[in-house]
C-alpha positions in Angstrom: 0.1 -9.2 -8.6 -2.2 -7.0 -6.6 -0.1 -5.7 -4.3 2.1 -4.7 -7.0 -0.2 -2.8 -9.8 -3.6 -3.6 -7.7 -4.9 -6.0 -10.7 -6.8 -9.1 -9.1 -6.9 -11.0 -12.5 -4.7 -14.2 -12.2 -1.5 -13.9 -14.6 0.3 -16.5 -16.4 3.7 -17.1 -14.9 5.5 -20.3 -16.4 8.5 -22.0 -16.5 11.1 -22.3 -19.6 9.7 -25.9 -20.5 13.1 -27.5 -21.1 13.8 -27.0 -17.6 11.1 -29.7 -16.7 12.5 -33.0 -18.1 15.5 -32.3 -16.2 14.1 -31.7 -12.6 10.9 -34.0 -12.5 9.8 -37.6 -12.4 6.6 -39.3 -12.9 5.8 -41.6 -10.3 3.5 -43.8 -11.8 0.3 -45.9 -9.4 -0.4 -48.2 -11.5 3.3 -49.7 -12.1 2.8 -50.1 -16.0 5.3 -46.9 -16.8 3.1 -45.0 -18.4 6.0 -42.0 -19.0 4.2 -39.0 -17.7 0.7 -39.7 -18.9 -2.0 -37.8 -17.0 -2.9 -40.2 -14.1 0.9 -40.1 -13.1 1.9 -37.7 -10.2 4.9 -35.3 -11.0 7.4 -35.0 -8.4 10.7 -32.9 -7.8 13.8 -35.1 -8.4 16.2 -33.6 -5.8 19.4 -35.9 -7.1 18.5 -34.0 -10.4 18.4 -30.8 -8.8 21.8 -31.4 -7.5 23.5 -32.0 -10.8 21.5 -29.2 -12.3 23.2 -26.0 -13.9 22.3 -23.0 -16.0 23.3 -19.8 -16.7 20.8 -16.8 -16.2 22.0 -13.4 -18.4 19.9 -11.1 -17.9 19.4 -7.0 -17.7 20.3 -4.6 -14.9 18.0 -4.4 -12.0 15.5 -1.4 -12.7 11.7 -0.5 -12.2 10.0 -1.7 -15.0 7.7 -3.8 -13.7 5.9 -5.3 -16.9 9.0 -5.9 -18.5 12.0 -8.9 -18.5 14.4 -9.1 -20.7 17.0 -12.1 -20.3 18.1 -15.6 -21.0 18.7 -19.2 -19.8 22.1 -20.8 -21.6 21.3 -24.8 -20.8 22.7 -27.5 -22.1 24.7 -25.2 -24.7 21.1 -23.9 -25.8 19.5 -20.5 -25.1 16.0 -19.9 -24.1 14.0 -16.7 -23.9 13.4 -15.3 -20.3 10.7 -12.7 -20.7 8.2 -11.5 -17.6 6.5 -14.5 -18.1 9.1 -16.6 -16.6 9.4 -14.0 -13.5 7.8 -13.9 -9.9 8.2 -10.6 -8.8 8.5 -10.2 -4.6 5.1 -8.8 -3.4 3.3 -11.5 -5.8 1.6 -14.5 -5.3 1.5 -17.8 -6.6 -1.8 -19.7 -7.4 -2.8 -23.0 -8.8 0.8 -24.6 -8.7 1.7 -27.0 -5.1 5.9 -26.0 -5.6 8.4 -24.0 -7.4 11.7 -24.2 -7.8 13.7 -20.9 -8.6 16.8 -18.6 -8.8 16.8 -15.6 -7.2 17.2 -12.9 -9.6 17.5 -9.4 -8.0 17.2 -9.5 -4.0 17.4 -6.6 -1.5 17.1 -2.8 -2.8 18.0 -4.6 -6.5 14.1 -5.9 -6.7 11.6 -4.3 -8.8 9.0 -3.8 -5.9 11.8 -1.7 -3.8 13.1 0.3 -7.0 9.7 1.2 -7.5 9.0 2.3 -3.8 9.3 6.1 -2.5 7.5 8.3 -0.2 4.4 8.8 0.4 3.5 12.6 -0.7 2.2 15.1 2.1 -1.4 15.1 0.9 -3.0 18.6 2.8 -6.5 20.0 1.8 -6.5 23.8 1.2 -8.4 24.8 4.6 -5.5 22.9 5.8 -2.9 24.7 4.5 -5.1 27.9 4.9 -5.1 27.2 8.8 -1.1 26.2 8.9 -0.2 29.8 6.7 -2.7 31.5 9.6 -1.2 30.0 12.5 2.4 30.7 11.2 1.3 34.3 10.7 -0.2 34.4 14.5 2.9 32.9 15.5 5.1 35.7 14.1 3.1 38.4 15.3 3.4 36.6 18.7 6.8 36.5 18.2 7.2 40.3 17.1 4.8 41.5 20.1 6.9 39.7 22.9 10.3 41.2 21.2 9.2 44.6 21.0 7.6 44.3 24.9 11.2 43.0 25.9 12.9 45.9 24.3 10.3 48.9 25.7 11.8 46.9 29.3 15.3 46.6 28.6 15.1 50.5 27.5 12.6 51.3 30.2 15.0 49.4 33.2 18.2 51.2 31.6 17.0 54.8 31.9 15.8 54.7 35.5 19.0 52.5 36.8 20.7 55.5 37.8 17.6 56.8 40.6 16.8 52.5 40.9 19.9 51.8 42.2 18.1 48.5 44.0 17.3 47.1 40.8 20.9 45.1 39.5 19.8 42.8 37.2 21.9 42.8 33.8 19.4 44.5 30.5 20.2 40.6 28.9 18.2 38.7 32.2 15.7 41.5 31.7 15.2 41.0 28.3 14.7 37.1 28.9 12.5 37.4 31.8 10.5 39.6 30.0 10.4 38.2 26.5 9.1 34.6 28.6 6.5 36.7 30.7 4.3 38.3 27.2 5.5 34.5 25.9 3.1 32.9 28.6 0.5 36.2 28.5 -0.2 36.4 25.0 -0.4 32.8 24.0 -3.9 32.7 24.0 -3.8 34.0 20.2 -2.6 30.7 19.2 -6.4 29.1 18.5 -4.8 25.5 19.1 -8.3 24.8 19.8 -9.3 25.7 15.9 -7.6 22.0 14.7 -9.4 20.1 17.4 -12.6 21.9 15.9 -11.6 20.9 12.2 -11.3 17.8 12.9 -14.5 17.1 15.0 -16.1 18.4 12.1 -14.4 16.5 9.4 -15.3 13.6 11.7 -19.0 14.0 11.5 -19.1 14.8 8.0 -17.4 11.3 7.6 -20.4 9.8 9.6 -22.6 11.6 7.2 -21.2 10.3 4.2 -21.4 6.2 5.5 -25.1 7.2 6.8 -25.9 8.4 2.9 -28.8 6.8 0.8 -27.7 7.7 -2.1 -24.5 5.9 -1.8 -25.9 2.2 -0.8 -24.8 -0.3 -3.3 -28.0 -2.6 -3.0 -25.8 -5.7 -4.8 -23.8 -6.0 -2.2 -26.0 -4.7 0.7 -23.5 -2.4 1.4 -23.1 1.7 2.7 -20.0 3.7 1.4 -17.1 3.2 4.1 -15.1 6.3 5.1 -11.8 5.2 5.9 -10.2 8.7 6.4 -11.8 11.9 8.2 -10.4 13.8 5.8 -12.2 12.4 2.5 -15.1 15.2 2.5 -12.3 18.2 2.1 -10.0 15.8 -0.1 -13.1 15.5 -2.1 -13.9 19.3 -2.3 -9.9 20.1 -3.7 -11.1 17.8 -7.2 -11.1 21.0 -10.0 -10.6 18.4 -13.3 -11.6 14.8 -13.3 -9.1 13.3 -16.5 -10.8 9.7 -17.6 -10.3 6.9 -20.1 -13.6 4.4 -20.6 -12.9 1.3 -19.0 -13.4 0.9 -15.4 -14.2 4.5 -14.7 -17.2 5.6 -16.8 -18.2 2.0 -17.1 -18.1 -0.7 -14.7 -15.3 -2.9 -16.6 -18.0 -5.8 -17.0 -17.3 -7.0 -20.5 -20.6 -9.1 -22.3 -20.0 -10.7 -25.9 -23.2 -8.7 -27.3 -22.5 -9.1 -31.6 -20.5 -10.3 -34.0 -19.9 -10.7 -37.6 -18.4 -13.7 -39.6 -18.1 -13.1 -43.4 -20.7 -11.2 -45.2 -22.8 -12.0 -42.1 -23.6 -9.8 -38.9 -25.1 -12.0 -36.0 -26.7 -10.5 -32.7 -29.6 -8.7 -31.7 -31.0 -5.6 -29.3 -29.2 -2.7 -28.5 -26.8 -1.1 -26.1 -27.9 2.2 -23.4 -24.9 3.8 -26.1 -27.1 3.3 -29.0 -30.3 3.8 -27.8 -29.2 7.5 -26.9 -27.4 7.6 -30.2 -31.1 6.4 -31.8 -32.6 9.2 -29.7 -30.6 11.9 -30.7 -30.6 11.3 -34.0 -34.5 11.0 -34.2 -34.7 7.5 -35.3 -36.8 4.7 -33.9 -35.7 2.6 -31.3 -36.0 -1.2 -32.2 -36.1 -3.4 -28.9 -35.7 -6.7 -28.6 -38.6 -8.7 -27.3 -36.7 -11.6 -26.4 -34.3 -9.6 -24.0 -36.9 -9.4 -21.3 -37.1 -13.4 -20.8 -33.2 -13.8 -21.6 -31.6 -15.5 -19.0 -27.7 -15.6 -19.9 -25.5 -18.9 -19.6 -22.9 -16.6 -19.0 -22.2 -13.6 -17.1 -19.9 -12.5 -19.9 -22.3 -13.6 -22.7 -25.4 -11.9 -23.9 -25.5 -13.1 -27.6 -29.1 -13.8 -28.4 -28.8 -14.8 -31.8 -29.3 -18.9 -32.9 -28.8 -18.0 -36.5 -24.7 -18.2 -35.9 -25.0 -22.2 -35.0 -27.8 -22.4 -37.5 -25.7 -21.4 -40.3 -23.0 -23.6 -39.2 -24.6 -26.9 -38.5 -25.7 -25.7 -42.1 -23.4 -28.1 -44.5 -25.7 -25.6 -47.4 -24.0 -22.5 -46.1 -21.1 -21.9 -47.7 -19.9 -19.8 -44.5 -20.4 -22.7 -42.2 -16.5 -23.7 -42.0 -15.4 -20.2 -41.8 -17.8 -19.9 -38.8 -15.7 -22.7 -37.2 -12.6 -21.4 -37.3 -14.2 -17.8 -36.1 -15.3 -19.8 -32.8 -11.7 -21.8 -33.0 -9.9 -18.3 -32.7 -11.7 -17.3 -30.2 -10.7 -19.8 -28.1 -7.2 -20.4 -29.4 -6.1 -17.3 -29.3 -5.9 -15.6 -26.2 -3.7 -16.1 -22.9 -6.8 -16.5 -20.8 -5.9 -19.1 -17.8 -8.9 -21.6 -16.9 -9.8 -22.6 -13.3 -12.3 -26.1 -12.8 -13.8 -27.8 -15.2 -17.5 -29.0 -16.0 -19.8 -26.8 -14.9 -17.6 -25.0 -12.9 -15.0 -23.8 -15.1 -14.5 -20.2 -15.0 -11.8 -18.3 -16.7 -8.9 -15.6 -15.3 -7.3 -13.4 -17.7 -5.6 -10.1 -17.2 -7.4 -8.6 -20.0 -11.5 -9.0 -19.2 -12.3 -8.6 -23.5 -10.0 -11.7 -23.9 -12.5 -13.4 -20.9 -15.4 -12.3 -22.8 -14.6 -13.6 -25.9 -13.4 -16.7 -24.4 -16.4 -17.0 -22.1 -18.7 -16.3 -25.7 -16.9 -19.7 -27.4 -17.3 -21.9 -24.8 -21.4 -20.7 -24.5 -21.0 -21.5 -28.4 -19.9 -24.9 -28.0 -16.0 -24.1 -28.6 -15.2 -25.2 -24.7 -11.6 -24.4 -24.2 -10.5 -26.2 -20.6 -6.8 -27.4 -20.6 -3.5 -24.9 -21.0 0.0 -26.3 -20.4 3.3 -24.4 -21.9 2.9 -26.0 -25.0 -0.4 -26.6 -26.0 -4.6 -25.8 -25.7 -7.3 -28.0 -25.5 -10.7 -27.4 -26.9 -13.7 -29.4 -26.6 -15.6 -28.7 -30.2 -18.6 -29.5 -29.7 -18.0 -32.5 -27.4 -15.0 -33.8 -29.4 -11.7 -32.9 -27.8 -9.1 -31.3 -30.2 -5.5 -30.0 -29.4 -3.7 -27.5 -30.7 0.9 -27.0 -29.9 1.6 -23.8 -29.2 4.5 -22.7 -31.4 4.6 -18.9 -30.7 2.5 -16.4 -29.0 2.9 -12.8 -30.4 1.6 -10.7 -27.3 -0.3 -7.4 -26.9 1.3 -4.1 -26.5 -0.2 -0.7 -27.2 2.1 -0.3 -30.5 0.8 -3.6 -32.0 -2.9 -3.4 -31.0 -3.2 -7.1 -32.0 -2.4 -10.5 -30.4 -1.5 -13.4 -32.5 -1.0 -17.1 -31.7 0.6 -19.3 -34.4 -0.6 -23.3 -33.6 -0.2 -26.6 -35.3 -3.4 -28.5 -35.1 -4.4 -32.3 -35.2 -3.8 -32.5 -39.3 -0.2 -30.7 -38.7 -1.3 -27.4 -40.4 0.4 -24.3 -39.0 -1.9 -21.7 -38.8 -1.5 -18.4 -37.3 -4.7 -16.8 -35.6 -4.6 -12.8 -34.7 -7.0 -10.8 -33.6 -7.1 -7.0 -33.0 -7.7 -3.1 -33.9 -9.0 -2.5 -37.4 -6.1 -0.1 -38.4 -3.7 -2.9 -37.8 -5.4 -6.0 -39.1 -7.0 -4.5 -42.1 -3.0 -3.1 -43.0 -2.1 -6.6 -43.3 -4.6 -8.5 -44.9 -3.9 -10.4 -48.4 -5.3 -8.1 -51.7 -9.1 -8.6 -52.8 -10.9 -9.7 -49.8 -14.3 -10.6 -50.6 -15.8 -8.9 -47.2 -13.9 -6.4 -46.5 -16.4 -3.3 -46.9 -19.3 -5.3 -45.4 -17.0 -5.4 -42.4 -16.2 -2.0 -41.8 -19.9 -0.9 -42.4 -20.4 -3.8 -39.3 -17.1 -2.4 -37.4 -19.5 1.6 -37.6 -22.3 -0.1 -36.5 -21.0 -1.4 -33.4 -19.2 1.5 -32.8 -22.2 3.8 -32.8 -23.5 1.7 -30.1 -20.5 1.9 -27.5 -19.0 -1.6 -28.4 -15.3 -2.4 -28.3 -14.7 -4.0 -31.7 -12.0 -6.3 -32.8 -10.9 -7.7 -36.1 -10.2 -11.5 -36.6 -7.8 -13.1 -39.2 -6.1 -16.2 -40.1 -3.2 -17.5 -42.6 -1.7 -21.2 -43.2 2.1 -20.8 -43.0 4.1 -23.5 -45.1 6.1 -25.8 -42.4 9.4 -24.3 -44.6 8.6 -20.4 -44.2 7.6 -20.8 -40.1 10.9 -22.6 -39.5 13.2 -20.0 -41.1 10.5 -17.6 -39.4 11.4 -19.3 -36.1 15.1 -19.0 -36.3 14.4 -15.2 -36.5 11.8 -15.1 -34.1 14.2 -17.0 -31.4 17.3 -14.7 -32.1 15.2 -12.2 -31.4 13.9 -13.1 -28.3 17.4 -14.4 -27.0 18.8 -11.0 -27.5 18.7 -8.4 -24.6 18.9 -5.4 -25.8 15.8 -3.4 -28.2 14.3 -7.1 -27.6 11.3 -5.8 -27.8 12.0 -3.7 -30.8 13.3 -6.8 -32.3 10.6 -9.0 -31.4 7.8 -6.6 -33.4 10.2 -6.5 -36.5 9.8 -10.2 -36.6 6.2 -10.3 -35.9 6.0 -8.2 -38.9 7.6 -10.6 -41.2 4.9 -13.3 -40.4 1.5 -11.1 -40.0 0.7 -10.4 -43.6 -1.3 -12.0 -46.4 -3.9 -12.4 -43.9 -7.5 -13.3 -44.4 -10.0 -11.9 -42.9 -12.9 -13.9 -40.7 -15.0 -11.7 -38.7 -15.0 -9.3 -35.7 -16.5 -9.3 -32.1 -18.4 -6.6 -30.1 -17.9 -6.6 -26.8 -20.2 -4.0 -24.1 -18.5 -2.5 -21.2 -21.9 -1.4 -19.4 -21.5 2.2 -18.3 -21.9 3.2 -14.5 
């Protein structure tokens, strides 16, 4: 979607999956019928396609781009159609040979156009200093050239009488002379000033992709003026308004610490807490082992073995809840993967939820396979799993993600992660590590990490499926969906317990 909010990251866009069965085939090589097993090659049924119908209810066209709210009646069932179900014109689709789809909104009804509108006049101030100038020149011109024509015209009328050779009327006079001091004094327009300005602006442009200071020696590269007017453009900034990520910091995320229990894991500091150390006049403890480090990961500098230690441990009595820490990690996210083997790499629209995925797979918790209604993670080279039965997304007034999954013993367990305020809210009474994790959760944050809280709860079969019902009437409906859909995350988020957190560093500029 980067032509539409200038994100690169690769976005999960998937189909309602009872819209599959309907529409494909498996075409099977081997001849044995294997009914869609993994060596089988899907393919579009067109006499399907034919005799297939639905019913798409959805809202009015408008500009939210980030938002869907609608529904597919098929079959005399409803399904959910949220944003994840929608290709937006302007975007493009990856990893997927076909499509098949109904067009929605088309014309001046589609997001991308609702959004559109003109480009603002962007002028520096010596710009609009110059214009206000020349407009004053111009009236004075102007003024000059009237008062000229009028001295004539009175000048002509009182000798007409003793000049009786001169017959012109006062109004061709006036004309005449009004274009003659036109044509005399337009030398006071400095047209010649802009052509200056912008030579100028021009070589201060060459100056800027000729400076040192501004080669990037990763890429080899020297800054690259596209417009002659960046220097004065530059010059107009008064106030520079900033969040963290991206701006201040280069939006790199590295899995640095952790905690699981009673237990904080991870070692050296961050440039954060090392200024933090110096301010404060306290020693600055380095780690000897960073200097030789050489990370598996771009997205993973944990240099701590005690983690795997304690849970290879069968002695430790935190080794299973280190498991499902590492199981969360990699469950409970919306993180797309690409290759596999060596070469798998991971696209997310989030970079923290890359990191932490990134940080269980360097941990052995290899997550490699997503379809619509399931994950697969290779645990320590044993493959498990886990059906999707709900995702309960992100927004800025949940600040927490939550994934509720049936596993390979048919336990329904919902995994959440997020901010400390939120999880801590809705954690079961008399947690045995609760303090020891907020003392861990001011630790990081003293050195610049981003922090997040990790929980878990076992839902009885009975409670998730009149849960469910709720959850799907919610999403079904139109209007306050949203609204609707975080009053019934509410009723299944609680009586949670608490695992661990992450620290993730975003490395500053």
């Amino acid at each position: 979607t980067s032509n539409l909010d200038g994100e690169t990251n690769l976005k999960i866009r998937q189909a309602v999956p009872e819209t599959n069965n309907p529409l494909t085939t498996f075409d099977d090589p081997s001849g044995q019928g294997n009914d869609g097993a993994d060596d089988d090659k899907e393919t579009l049924n067109l006499s399907r396609l034919i005799d297939f119908k639905a019913t798409v209810v959805c809202e009015a066209p408008n500009n939210r781009l980030n938002t869907f709210d609608g529904r597919l009646e098929l079959q005399g069932k409803n399904f959910s159609l949220t944003n994840k179900q929608i290709l937006l014109r302007g975007a493009q689709l990856r990893q997927t040979q076909w499509a098949i789809g109904c067009v929605i909104f088309s014309g001046y009804d589609t997001k991308v156009v609702k959004n559109s509108s003109r480009a603002p006049s962007k002028r520096s101030n010596i710009e609009k200093r110059t214009n206000a100038f020349i407009v004053v020149i111009l009236i004075l011109l102007v003024s000059l050239c009237i008062l000229s024509s009028a001295m004539q015209v009175i000048a002509v009328t009182s000798t007409i009488e003793s000049s009786w050779y001169l017959t012109q009327s006062t109004g061709l006079v006036f004309v005449q002379t009004f274009a003659t001091y036109l044509i005399l004094l337009s030398t006071m327009v400095p047209i010649s000033l802009y052509v200056t300005l912008e030579i100028v602006k021009m070589l201060q442009a060459f100056h800027i992709n000729w400076d040192l200071s501004m080669f990037d020696p990763e890429s080899q590269k020297f800054a690259l003026t596209r417009s002659s007017g960046l220097n004065e453009e530059l010059g107009q900034v008064e106030y520079i308004f900033s969040d963290k990520t991206g701006t201040l910091t280069q939006n790199l995320m590295e899995f640095r610490k952790c905690s699981v229990g009673r237990t904080r894991y991870g070692k050296g500091t961050t440039e954060i807490g090392r200024a933090a150390a110096l301010r404060a006049g306290k020693p600055i403890i380095e780690d000897e082992d960073e200097k030789n480090w050489v990370k598996p990961d771009p997205m993973f500098n944990f240099r701590d073995k005690t983690l795997l230690e304690n849970m290879h441990d069968p002695n430790n009595d935190e080794s299973q809840l280190i498991k499902e820490y590492l199981t969360l990690l990699s469950v409970c996210h919306t993180v797309v993967p690409e290759g596999s083997g060596d070469s798998l790499i991971y696209q997310s629209a989030s970079p923290d939820e890359a990191a932490l995925v990134a940080a269980a797979k360097c941990l052995g918790f290899i997550f490699h396979t997503r379809t619509p209604k399931t994950i697969e993670v290779s645990i320590e080279g044993k493959n498990e799993s886990f059906q999707i039965l709900n995702v309960l997304e992100f927004n800025a007034d949940r600040k927490r993600m939550s994934v509720i999954v049936k596993n390979e013993d048919d336990k329904i367990i919902l995994y959440t992660k997020g901010a400390d305020s939120k999880i801590y809210s809705r954690l079961s009474p008399n947690q045995p590590h609760e303090q020891t994790t907020l003392e861990y959760l001011a630790e990081f944050a003293s050195e610049g990490l981003r922090t997040l809280c990790c929980a878990k709860r076992e839902i009885p079969f009975e409670e998730w499926e009149n849960w469910n019902n709720i959850f799907e009437n919610a999403a079904n409906s139109i209007e306050e969906r949203q609204k609707k859909l975080d009053e019934a995350a509410e009723l299944i988020e609680k009586d949670l317990i608490l695992i661990g957190t992450t620290a993730i560093e975003d490395k500053l500029q």
